[in-house]
C-alpha positions in Angstrom: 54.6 -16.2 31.5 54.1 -12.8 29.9 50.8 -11.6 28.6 48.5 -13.8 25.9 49.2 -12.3 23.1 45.4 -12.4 20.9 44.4 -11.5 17.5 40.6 -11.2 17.2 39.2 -13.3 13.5 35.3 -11.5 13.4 34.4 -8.3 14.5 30.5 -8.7 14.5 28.2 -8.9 17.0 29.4 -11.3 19.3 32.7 -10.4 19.3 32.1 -6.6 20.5 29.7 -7.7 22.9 31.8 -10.8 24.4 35.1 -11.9 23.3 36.9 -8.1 23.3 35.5 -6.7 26.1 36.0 -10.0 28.2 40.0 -9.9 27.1 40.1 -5.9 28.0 39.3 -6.9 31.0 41.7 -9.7 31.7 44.8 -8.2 32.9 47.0 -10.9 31.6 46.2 -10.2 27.7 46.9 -8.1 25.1 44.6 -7.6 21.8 47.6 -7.4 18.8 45.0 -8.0 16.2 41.3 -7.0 15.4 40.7 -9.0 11.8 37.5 -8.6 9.8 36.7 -8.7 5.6 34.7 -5.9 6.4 38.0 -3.3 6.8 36.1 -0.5 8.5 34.8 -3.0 11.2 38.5 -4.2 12.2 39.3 -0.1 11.9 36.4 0.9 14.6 37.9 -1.7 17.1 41.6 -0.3 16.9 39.5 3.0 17.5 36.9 2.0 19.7 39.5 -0.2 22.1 42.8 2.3 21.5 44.8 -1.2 20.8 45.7 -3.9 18.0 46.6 -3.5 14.0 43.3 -3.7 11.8 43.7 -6.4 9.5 41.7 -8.0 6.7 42.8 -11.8 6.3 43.2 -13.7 9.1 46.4 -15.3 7.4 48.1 -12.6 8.3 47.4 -12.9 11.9 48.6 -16.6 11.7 51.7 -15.6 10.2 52.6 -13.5 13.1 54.6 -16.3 15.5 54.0 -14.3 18.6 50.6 -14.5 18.0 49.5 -17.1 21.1 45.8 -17.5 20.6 43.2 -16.5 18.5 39.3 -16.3 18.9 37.6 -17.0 16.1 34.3 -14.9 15.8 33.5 -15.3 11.8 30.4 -17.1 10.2 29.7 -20.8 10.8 30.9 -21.5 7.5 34.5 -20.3 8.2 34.6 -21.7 11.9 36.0 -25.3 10.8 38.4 -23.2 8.2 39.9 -20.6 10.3 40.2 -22.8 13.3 42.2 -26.0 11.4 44.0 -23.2 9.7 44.9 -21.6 13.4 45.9 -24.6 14.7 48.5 -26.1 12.5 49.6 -22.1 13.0 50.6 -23.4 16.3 47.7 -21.3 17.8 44.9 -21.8 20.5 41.8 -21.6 19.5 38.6 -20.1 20.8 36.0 -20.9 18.3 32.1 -19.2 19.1 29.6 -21.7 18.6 28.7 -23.7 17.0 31.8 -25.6 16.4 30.8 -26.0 12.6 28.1 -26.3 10.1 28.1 -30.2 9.9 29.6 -33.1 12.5 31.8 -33.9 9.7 33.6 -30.0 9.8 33.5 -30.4 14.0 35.0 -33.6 13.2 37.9 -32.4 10.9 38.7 -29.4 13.7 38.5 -32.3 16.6 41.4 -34.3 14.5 43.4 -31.0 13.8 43.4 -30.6 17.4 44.6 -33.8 18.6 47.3 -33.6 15.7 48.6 -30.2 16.3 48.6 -30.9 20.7 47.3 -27.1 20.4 43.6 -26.2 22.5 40.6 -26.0 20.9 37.7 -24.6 22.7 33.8 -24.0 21.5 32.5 -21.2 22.5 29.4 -23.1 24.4 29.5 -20.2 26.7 26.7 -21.5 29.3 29.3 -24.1 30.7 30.5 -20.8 32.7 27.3 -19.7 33.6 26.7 -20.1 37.5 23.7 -21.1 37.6 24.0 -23.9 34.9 26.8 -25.0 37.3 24.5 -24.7 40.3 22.0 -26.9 38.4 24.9 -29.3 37.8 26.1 -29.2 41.3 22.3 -30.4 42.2 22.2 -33.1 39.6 25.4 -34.3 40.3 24.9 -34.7 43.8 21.6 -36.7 43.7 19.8 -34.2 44.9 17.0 -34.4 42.2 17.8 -38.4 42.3 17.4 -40.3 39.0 17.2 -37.6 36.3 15.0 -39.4 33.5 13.7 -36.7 31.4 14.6 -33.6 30.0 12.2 -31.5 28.4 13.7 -28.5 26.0 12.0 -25.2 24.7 13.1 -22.4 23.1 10.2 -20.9 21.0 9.4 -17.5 20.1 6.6 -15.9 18.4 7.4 -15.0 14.7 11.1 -13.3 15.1 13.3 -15.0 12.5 16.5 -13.3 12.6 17.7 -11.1 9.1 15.4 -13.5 6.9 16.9 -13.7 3.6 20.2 -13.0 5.3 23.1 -15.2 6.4 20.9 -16.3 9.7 18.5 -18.3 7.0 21.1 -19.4 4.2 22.2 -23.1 4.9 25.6 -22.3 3.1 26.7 -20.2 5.9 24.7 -21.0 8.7 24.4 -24.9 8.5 21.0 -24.6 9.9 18.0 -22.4 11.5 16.8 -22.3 14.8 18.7 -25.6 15.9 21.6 -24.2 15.1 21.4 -20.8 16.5 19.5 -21.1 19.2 19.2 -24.9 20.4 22.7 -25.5 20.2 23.1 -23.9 23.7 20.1 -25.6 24.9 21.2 -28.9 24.3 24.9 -28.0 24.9 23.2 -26.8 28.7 21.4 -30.0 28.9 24.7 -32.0 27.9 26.9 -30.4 30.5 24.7 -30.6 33.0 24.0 -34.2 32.9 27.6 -35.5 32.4 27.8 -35.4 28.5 25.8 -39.0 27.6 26.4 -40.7 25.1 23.6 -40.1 22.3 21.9 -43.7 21.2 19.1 -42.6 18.6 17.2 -39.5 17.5 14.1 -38.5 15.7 13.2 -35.0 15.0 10.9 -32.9 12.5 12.1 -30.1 11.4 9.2 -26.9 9.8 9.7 -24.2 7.5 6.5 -22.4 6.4 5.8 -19.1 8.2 8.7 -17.3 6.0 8.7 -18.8 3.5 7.6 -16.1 1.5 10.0 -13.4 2.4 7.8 -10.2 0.7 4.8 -11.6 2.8 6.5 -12.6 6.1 4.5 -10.7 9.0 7.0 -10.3 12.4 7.1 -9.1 15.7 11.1 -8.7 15.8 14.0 -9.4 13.8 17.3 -8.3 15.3 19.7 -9.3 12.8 18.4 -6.6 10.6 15.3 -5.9 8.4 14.2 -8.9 6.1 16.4 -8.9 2.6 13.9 -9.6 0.5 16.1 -10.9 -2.2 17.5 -12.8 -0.1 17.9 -16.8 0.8 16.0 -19.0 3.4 16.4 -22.6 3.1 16.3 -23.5 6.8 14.3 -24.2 9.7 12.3 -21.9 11.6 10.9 -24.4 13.8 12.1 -28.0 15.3 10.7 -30.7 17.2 12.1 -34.2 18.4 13.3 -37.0 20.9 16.5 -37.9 21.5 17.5 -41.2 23.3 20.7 -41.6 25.4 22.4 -44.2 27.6 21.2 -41.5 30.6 18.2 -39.7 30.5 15.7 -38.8 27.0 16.0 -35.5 25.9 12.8 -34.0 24.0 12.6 -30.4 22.8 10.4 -28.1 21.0 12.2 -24.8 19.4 10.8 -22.2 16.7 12.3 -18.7 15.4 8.7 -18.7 14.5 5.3 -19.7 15.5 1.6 -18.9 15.6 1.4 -19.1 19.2 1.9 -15.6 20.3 4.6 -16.9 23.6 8.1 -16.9 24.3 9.1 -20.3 26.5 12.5 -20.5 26.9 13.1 -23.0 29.4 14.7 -26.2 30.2 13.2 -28.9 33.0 15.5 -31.3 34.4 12.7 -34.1 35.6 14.4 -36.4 38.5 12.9 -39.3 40.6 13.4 -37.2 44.0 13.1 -33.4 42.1 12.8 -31.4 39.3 14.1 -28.7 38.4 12.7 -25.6 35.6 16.1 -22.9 34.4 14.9 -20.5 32.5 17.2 -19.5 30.0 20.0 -16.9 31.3 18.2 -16.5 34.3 17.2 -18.0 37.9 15.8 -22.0 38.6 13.6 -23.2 40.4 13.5 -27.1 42.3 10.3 -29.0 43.0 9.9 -31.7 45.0 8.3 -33.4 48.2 9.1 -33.3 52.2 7.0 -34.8 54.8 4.4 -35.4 53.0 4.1 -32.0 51.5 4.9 -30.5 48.0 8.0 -28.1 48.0 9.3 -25.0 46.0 12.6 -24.0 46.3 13.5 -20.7 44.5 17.8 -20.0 44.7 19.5 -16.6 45.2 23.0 -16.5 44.3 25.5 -13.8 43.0 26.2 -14.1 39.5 29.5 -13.0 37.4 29.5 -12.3 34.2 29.8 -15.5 31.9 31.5 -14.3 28.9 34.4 -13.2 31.2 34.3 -16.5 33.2 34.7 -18.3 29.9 37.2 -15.5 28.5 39.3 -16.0 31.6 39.3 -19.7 31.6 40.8 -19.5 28.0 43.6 -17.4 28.6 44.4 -19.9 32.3 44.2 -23.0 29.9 46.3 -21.2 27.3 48.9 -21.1 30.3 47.9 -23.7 32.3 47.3 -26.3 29.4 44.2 -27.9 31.6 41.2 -29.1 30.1 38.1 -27.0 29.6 34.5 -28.5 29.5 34.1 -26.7 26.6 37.2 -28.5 24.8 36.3 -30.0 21.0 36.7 -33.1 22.6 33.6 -32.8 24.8 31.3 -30.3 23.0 31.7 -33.0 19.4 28.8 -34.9 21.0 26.3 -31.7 20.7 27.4 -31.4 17.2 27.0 -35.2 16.7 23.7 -34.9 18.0 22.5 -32.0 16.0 23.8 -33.7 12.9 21.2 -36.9 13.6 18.1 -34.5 14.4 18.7 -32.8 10.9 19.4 -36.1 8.8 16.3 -37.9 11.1 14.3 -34.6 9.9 15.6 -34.9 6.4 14.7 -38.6 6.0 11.7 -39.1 8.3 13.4 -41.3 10.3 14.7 -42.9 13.5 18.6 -42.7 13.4 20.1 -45.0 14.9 24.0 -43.7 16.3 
């Protein structure tokens, strides 16, 4: 097979730090398209990477019928849009997390997928991560035994990102810090344990240090300075329990808090071990041996994720094979998500 030809939807952030450089590096692509509503960002990536056609609607990349697969790197709000759209183009699709805003949009780009036969990937980027699979590998194996309890954090001190910008408006984002930031959390938690099957959930979700925009006090904010005209109707903090036919999952996160701490960690709690990741680093295992209390700390050469998962697109856009991060798996995280924000909504238990 020749080279996959790509067309870029998104030139922000993630897309110059991940998805483009990941498919210059892959020898067996070539970027045709760099698409953005923002013309001079889809001009400084023809410039910036010396390949492609700037373009500013991503129609126009679907019309192309050479055009294999796209990656679609817009705002939450256009994820479900763009990708549907892509797919009954007779593209594949890489979408960036999360899949959508709501279960309901994941839901509508899950049945596009099975309609169209075409590959839908969420870009749930940990799944590629070596030491998530390492921490896999051990649960998997029974090497922690029974795992029972999960225990989630990610919590910063006061750093909500662009408040007043797209990060806090629930029309584009779909959420706050759930959404941004414990999506991979939980996603992490999910792959690792096999993907259970979530039974209930009850959450409480917190919005009161920014509240005020004008008055907001922070200690960083790196989607930009604080538009103080601006809209912020989400979460900056989260709490909650969710039951599944495996182990409980519970998890604290906050953009922002009055605890002056960043924990971003996840414990895997097992009848035989337990083990702590920190977030995009090393783990740690505990356990017993003789009668004595072990700690196990793991050295292993990491690759890069974002290339791992950028490679494993383009071989499943050849290979057709089955990624753990197909729509089909990676629905339950946004089923989940869904629950903790209608639970925190209603004050209630929901029962799934």
């Amino acid at each position: 097979m020749s080279k996959i030809r790509v067309g870029v939807i998104g030139c922000g952030t993630i897309a110059n730090s991940a998805h483009i450089p990941s498919y210059m590096a892959n020898p067996d692509v070539e970027i045709v398209y760099f698409c953005d509503v923002i013309k001079e960002r889809a001009e400084k990536a023809v410039e910036q990477y010396g390949v492609g056609k700037a373009v500013t609607d991503y129609n126009e990349v679907l019309a192309d019928e050479t055009i294999d697969a796209v990656s679609v790197c817009a705002h939450n709000n256009n994820h479900s849009i763009i990708s549907i759209a892509a797919l009954k183009a007779g593209k594949d699709v890489l979408c960036e997390k999360p899949a959508a805003r709501t279960y309901a949009e994941a839901e509508e780009m899950r049945k596009a997928q099975a309609e169209t036969g075409k590959i839908l990937n969420i870009g749930v980027v940990n799944r590629f991560n070596d030491g998530v699979n390492k921490i896999k590998e051990l649960v998997d194996s029974g090497a922690l035994g029974d795992v029972y309890h999960v225990y989630v954090s990610f919590r910063s001190h006061r750093s909500i990102p662009g408040l007043g910008g797209d990060f806090t408006n629930s029309a584009v984002a779909g959420g706050g810090v759930l959404i941004d930031w414990g999506v991979h959390f939980l996603d992490i938690v999910m792959y690792c344990l096999s993907d259970p099957e979530p039974k209930s959930v009850s959450a409480e979700k917190f919005a009161y240090l920014g509240k005020d925009i004008n008055e907001y006090t922070y200690v960083n904010m790196w989607a930009g300075p604080p538009k103080m005209d601006g809209i912020n109707d989400v979460e900056e903090s989260i709490t909650g329990i969710i039951r599944t036919d495996g182990p409980v999952i519970s998890f604290n996160g906050a953009w922002a808090q009055n605890i002056g701490e960043n924990e971003m960690f996840i414990d895997f709690m097992g009848t035989k071990g337990g083990v702590r990741l920190i977030y995009g680093a090393d783990f740690t295992k505990y356990g017993t041996e003789n009668g004595m209390l072990t700690k196990t700390t793991y050295s292993f050469p990491n690759t890069k994720m974002f290339q791992n998962e950028i490679d494993a697109f383009v071989k499943c856009v050849k290979t057709r094979e089955k990624l753990p991060s197909n729509i089909d798996i990676n629905i339950l995280t946004s089923k989940m998500m869904d629950a903790i924000y209608r639970s925190a909504e209603e004050h209630k238990e929901i029962i799934l």
